[in-house]
C-alpha positions as CSV (number, residue, x, y, z in Angstrom):
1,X,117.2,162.2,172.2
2,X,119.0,165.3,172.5
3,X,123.0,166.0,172.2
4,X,124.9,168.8,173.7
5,X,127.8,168.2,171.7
6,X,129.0,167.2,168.0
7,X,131.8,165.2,166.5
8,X,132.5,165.7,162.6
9,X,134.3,164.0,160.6
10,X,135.3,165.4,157.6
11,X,137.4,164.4,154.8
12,X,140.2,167.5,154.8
13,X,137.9,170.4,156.1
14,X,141.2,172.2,155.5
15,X,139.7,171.6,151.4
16,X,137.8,174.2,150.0
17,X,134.9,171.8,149.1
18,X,134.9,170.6,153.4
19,X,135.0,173.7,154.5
20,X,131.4,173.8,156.0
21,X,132.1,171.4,158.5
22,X,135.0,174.4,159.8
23,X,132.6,177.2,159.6
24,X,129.7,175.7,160.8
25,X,131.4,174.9,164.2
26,X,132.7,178.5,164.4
27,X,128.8,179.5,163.7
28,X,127.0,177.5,166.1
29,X,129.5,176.7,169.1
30,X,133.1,176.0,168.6
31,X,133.5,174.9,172.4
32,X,130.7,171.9,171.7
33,X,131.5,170.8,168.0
34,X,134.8,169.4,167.1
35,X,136.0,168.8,163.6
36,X,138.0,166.2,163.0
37,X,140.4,166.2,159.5
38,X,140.6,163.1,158.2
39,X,142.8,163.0,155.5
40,X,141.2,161.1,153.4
41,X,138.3,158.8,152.8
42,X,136.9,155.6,151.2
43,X,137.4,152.5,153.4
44,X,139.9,154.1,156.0
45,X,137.2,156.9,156.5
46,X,134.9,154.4,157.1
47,X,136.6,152.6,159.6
48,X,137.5,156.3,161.1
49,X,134.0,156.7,161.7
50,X,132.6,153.0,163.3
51,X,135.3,153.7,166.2
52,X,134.3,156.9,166.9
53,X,130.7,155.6,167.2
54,X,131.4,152.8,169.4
55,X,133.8,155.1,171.6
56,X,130.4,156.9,171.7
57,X,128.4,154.5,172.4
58,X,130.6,152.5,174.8
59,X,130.1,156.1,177.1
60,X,133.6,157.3,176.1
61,X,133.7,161.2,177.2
62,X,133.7,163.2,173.9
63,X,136.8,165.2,174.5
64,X,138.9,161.4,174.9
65,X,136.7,160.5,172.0
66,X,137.9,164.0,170.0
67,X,141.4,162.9,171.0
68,X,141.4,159.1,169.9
69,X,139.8,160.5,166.4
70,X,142.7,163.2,165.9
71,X,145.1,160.1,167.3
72,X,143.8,157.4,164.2
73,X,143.1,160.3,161.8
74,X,147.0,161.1,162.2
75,X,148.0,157.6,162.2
76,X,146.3,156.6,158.7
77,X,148.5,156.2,156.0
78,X,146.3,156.8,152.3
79,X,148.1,154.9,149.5
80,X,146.4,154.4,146.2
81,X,147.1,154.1,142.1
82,X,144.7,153.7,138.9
83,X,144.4,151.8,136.6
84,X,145.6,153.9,133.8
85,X,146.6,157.6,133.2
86,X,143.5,158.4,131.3
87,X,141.5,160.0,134.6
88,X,144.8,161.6,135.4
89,X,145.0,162.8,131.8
90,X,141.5,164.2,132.3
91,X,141.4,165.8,135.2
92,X,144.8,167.9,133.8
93,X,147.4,166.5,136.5
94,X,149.0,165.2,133.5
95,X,150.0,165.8,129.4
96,X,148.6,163.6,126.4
97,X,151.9,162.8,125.6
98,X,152.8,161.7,129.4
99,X,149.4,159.6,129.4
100,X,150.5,158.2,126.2
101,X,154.0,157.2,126.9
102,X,153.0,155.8,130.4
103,X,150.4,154.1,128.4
104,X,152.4,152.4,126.2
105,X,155.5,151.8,128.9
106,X,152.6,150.3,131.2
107,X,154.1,153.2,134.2
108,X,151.5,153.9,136.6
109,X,151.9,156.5,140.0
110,X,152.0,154.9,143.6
111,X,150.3,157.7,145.2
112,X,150.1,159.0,148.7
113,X,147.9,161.6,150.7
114,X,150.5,163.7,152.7
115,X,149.4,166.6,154.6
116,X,146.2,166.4,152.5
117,X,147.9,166.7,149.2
118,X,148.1,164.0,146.4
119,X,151.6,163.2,146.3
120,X,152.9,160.8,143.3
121,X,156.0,158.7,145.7
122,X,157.0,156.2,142.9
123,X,156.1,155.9,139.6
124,X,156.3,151.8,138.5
125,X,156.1,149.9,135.8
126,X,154.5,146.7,134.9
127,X,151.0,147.7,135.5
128,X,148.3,147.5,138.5
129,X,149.4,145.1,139.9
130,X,153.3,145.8,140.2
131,X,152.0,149.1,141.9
132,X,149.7,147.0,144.2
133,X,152.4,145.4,145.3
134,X,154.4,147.9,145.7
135,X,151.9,149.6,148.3
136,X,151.6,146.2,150.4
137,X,155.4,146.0,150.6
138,X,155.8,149.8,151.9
139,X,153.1,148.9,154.7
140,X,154.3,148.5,158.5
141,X,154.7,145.6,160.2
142,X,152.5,146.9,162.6
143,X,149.1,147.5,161.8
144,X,145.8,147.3,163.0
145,X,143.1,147.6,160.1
146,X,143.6,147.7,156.4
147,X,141.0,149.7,154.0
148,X,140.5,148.5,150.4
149,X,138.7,151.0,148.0
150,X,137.8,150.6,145.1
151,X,136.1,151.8,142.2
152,X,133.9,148.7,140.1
153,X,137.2,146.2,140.6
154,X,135.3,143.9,143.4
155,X,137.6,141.1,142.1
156,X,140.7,143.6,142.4
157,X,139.6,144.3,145.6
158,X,138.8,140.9,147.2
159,X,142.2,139.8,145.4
160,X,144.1,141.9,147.4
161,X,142.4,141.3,151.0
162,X,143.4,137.5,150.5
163,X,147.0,138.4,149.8
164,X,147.2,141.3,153.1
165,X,145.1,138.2,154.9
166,X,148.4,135.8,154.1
167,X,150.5,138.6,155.8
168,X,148.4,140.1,158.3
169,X,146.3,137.2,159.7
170,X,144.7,138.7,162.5
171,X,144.5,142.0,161.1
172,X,140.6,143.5,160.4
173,X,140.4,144.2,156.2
174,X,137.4,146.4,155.1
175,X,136.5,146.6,151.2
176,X,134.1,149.5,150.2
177,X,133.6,149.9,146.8
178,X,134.0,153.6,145.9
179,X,131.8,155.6,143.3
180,X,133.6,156.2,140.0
């Protein structure tokens, strides 16, 4: 089987480390690949890329299936938290002292991808699950799929998909366990 044209998903090719995806395009044939930006990944990437594949397969013309991509790409809303500040602490977005004091005032970040940046939106306190909440409550009324990642929390995880289930009965929920 041979293609004459190429869609690529990519998570932020805007992103130094997803740049490739850009430059090979520009390389090979701008007018027969197309890039899509993401935004993000885990679950909702996932889901991203099984419609573009049955568009695909269902003989969908590739520039409708480019636009349908761009359309759910832009319509995906990332929220996500962690279960404590030490990976935060690590990684240098935040102090010892901060980690410390959220730590012991059990204050975790409701965070948000906007634009392709990690945004911190609320900072809660009570723990995981008060931010869990939190991130169900700020979803719309209208949706059609919900992503779950997660990193080793499979209870966490399945937890949550039967309380969005309650809400959003006929809504499809897709877990995928993340790597850590």
């Amino acid at each position: 089987m041979t293609f004459s044209q190429a869609l690529c998903k990519a998570c932020s090719p805007s992103t130094p480390a997803n740049r490739p995806a850009l430059t090979a395009a520009k390389m090979v044939d701008p007018e027969r690949i197309y890039v899509v930006d993401s935004m993000g990944g885990g679950s909702s990437l996932k889901m991203l890329v099984e419609d573009t594949v049955r568009r695909i397969e269902q003989g969908m013309p590739i520039e409708q299936v480019y636009e349908l991509a761009l359309f759910d790409a832009s319509h995906t809303k990332y929220q996500f938290t962690t279960a404590t500040l030490e990976y935060l602490r690590r990684g240098g977005r935040i102090s010892s002292a901060i980690a410390m004091l959220g730590g012991v005032l059990k204050i975790l970040p409701l965070i948000e991808l906007i634009g392709g940046a990690m945004v911190v939106t609320e900072r809660i306190r009570g723990g995981e699950l008060k931010v869990i909440d939190r991130m169900i409550a700020k979803l719309p009324q209208k949706v059609r799929k919900i992503g779950i990642s997660h990193v080793l929390a499979p209870e966490l995880a399945q937890s949550v998909a039967d309380k969005l289930r309650e809400i959003y009965p006929a809504v499809l929920i897709d877990i995928t366990q993340m790597n850590p």
